[in-house]
C-alpha positions as CSV (number, residue, x, y, z in Angstrom):
1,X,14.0,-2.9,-5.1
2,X,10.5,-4.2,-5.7
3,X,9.1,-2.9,-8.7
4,X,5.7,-4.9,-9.2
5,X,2.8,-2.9,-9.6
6,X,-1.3,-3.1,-10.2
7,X,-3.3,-1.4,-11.0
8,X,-6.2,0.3,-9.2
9,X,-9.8,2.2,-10.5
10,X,-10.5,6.0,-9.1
11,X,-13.6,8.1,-10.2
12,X,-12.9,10.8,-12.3
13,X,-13.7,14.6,-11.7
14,X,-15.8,15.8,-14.0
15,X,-15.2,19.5,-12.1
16,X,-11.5,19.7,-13.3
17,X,-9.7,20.9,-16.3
18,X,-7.4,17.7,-16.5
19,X,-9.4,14.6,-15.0
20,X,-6.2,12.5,-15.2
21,X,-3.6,14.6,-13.4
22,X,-6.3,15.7,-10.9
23,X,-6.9,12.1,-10.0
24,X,-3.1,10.9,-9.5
25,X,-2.4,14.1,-7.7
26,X,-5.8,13.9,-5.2
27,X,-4.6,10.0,-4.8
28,X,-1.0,11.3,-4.0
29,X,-2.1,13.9,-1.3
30,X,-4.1,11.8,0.5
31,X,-1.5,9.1,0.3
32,X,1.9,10.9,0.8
33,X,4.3,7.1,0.6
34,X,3.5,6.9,-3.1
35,X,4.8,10.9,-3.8
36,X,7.9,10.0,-6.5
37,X,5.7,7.8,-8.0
38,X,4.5,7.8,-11.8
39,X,0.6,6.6,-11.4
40,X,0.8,6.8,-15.0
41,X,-3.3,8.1,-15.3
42,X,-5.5,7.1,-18.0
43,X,-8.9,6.5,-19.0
44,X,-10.3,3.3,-18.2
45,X,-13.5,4.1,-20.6
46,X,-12.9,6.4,-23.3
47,X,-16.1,6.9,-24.0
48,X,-17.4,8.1,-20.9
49,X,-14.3,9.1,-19.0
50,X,-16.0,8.4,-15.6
51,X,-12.9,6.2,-14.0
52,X,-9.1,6.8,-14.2
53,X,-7.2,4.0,-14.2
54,X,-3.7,4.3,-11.8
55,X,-0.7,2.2,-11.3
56,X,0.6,1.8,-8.0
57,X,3.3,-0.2,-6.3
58,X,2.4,-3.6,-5.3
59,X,3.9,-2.9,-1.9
60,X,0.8,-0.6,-1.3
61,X,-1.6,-2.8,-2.0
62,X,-3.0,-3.0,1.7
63,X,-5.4,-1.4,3.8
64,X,-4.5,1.5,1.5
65,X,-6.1,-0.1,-1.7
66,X,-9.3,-2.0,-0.5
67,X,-10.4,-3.4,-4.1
68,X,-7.0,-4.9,-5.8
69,X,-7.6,-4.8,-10.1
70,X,-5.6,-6.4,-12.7
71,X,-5.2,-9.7,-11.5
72,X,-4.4,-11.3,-14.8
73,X,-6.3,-14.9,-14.6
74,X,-6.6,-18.0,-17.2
75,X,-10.6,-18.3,-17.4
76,X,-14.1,-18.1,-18.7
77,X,-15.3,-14.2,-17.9
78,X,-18.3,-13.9,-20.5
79,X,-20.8,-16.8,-22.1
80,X,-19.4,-15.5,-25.4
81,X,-15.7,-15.9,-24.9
82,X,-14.0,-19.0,-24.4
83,X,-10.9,-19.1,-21.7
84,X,-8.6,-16.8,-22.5
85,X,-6.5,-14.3,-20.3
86,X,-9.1,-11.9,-18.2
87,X,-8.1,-9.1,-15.6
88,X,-10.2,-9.9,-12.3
89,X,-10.3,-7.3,-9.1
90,X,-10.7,-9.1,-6.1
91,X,-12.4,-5.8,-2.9
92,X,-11.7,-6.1,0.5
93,X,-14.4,-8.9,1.2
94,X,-13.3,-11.5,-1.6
95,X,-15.8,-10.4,-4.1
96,X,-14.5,-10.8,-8.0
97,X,-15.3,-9.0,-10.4
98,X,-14.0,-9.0,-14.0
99,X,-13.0,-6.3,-16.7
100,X,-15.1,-5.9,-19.7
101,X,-13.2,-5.0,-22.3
102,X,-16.6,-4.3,-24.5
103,X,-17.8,-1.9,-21.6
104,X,-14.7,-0.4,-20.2
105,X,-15.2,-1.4,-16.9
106,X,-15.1,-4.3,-14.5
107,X,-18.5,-5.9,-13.7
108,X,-20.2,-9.2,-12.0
109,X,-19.5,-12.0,-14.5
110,X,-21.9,-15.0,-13.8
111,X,-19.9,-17.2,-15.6
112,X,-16.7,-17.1,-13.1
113,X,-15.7,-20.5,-12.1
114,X,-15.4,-21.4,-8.3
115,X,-11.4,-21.5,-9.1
116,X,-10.7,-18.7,-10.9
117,X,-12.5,-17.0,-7.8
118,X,-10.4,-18.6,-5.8
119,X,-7.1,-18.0,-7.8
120,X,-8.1,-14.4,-7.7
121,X,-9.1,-14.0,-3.9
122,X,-5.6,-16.2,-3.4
123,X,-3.2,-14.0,-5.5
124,X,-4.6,-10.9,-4.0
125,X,-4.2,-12.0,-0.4
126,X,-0.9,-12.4,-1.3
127,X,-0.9,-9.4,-2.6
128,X,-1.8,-7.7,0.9
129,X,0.4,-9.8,2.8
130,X,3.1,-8.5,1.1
131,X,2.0,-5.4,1.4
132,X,2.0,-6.0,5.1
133,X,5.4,-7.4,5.8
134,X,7.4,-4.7,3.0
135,X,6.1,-1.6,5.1
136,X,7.2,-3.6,8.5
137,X,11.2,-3.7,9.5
138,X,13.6,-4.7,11.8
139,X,16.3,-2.4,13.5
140,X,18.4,-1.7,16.4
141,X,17.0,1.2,18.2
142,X,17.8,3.3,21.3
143,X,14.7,3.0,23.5
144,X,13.6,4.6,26.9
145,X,10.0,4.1,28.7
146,X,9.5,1.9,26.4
147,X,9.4,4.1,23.3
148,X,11.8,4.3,20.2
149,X,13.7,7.4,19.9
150,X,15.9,6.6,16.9
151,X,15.3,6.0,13.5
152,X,16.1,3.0,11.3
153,X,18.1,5.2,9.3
154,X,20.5,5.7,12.6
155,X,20.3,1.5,12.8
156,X,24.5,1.2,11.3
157,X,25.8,3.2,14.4
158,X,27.5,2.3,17.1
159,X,25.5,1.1,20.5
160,X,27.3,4.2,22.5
161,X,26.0,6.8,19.3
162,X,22.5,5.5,19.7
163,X,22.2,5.9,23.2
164,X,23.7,9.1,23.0
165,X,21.3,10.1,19.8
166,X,18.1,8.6,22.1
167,X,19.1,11.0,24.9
168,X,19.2,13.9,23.2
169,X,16.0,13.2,21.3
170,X,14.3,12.1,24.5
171,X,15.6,15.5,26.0
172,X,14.4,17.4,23.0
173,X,10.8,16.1,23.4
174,X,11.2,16.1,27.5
175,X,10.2,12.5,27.9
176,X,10.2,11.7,31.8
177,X,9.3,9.1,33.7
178,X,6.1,8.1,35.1
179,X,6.8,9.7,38.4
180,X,8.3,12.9,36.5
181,X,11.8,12.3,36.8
182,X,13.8,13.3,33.4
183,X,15.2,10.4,31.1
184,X,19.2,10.4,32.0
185,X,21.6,8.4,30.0
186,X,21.5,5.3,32.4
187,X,17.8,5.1,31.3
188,X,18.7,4.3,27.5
189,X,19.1,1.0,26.1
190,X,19.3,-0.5,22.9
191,X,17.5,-3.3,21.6
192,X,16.1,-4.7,18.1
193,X,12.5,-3.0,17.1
194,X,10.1,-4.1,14.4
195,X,7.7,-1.1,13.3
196,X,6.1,0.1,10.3
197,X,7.9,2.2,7.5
């Protein structure tokens, strides 16, 4: 199981009793694949508690998760540190940003090199493209008029199980044919689908 993680920057509600629970529980609701998880909340500035910081599986680092943060990079952030480790965020359109550890907060650091840019944009496209191919599988699946009607969890049975699983769920739903004929058992086949999970 892939374990990696990153970590990701939500605003805080000022409006609720307990900003850090309120924030992993809105990010939760509105995306359900991460309920089981531990976001682990916390303040990213203590001082002004306007941004909760979250951890989230890597594998959801996709469309999902525009701006990626805590990409640990070798480099030069700020004219008065040398290189050292920094934590960079790379958003959805390459820009790079780095985390002030003085301020609480990542900002625009002028004195980014050109490669630790790219290193950044680089290990957060990988990022996304594994994001990509870990919610994407292949299975066997019974299939009529061209749609899927069994899951990959039903992938391990038999050909003649599928087919008869893929009628009865085309039956329950009352799938027909163009013309309006019903889907009969002849009209079931199996074959090897790659979807999203």
């Amino acid at each position: 199981m892939n374990t990696a993680s990153i970590t990701i920057i939500v605003p805080a509600d000022p409006d609720l009793d307990d900003c850090l629970a309120g924030a992993a529980k809105e990010y939760l609701d509105e995306h359900p694949s991460l309920r089981g998880y531990e976001l682990a909340p916390r303040w990213v500035d203590e001082g002004t508690r306007e941004h909760v910081a979250l951890t989230i599986p890597q594998w959801h680092a996709d469309e999902n998760t525009p701006t990626i943060y805590g990409l640990a990079v070798r480099c030069r952030a700020f004219s008065c540190e040398g290189v050292r480790q920094n934590l960079l965020a790379v958003d959805a359109e390459g820009y790079v940003t780095a985390y002030d550890h003085v301020a609480g907060h990542y900002t625009v650091c002028a004195n980014l090199s050109k490669r630790a840019k790219a290193t950044a944009r680089k290990a957060a496209a990988a990022m996304r493209a594994a994001a990509a191919a870990a919610q994407t599988v292949t299975y066997r699946v019974a299939v009529a008029c061209g749609l899927p009607l069994t899951s990959p969890e039903d992938a391990h049975l038999p050909e003649a199980e599928l087919v008869a699983r893929g009628l009865r769920e085309a039956q329950h739903v009352g799938l027909e044919h163009g013309d309006g004929r019903p889907v009969e058992v002849e009209d079931v086949t199996v074959t090897t689908w790659t979807g999203r999970i």
